[in-house]
C-alpha positions as CSV (number, residue, x, y, z in Angstrom):
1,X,8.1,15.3,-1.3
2,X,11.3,14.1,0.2
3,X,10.7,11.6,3.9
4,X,13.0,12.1,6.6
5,X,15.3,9.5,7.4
6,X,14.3,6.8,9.6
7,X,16.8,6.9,12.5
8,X,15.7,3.4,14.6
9,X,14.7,-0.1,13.3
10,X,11.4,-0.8,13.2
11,X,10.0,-2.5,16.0
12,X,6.7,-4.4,16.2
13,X,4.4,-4.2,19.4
14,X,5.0,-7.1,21.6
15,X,0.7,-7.5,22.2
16,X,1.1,-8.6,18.5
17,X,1.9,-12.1,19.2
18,X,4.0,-14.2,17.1
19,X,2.3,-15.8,14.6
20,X,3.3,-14.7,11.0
21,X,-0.5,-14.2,10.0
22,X,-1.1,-11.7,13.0
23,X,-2.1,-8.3,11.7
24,X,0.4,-5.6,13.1
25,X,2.4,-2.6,12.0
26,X,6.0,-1.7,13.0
27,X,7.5,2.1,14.2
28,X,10.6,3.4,13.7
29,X,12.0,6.9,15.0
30,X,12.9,9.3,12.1
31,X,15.1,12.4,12.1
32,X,12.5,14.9,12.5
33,X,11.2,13.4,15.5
34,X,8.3,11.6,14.1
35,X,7.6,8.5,13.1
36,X,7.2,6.0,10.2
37,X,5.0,3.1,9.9
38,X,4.8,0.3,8.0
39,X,3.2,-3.4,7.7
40,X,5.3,-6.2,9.7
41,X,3.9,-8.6,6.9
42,X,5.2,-6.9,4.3
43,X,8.1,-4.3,5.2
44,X,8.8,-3.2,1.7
45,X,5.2,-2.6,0.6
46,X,5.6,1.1,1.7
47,X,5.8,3.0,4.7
48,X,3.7,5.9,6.2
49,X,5.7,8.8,7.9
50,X,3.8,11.3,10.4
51,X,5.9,14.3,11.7
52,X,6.0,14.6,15.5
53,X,2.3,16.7,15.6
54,X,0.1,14.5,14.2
55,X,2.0,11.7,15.9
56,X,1.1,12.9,19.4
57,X,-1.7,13.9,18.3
58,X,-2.3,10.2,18.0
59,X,-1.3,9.3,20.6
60,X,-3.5,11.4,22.5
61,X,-6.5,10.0,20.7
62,X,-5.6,6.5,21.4
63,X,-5.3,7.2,25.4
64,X,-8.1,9.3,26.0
65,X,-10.4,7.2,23.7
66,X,-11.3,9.7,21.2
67,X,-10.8,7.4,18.1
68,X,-13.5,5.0,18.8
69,X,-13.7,1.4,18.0
């Protein structure tokens, strides 16, 4: 399965905070219009792409509270 090409650097959140032990992930646009994730501790670990869909679909779930805590 081939990914599509990430089209923006990654960019952390900025409620991470700074410290290098903070747990966070980055996002970076890619040329289908969805998105790739990775961990900002360790960029070349791997990264996770989600096509546009399931990335709203996200999205959604993060702002109307659906995915719990």
């Amino acid at each position: 399965m081939k990914h599509p090409d990430v089209v923006t650097a990654f960019k952390k959140a900025s409620a991470s905070g700074a410290s290098p032990t903070t747990d966070c992930v980055e996002v970076a646009h890619t040329a289908d219009g969805g998105r790739a994730v990775r961990d900002s501790k360790n960029p070349t670990g791997g990264t996770q792409f989600y096509p546009p869909a399931e990335w709203a679909a996200f999205l959604h779930g993060l702002k109307s509270g659906d995915l719990g805590r």
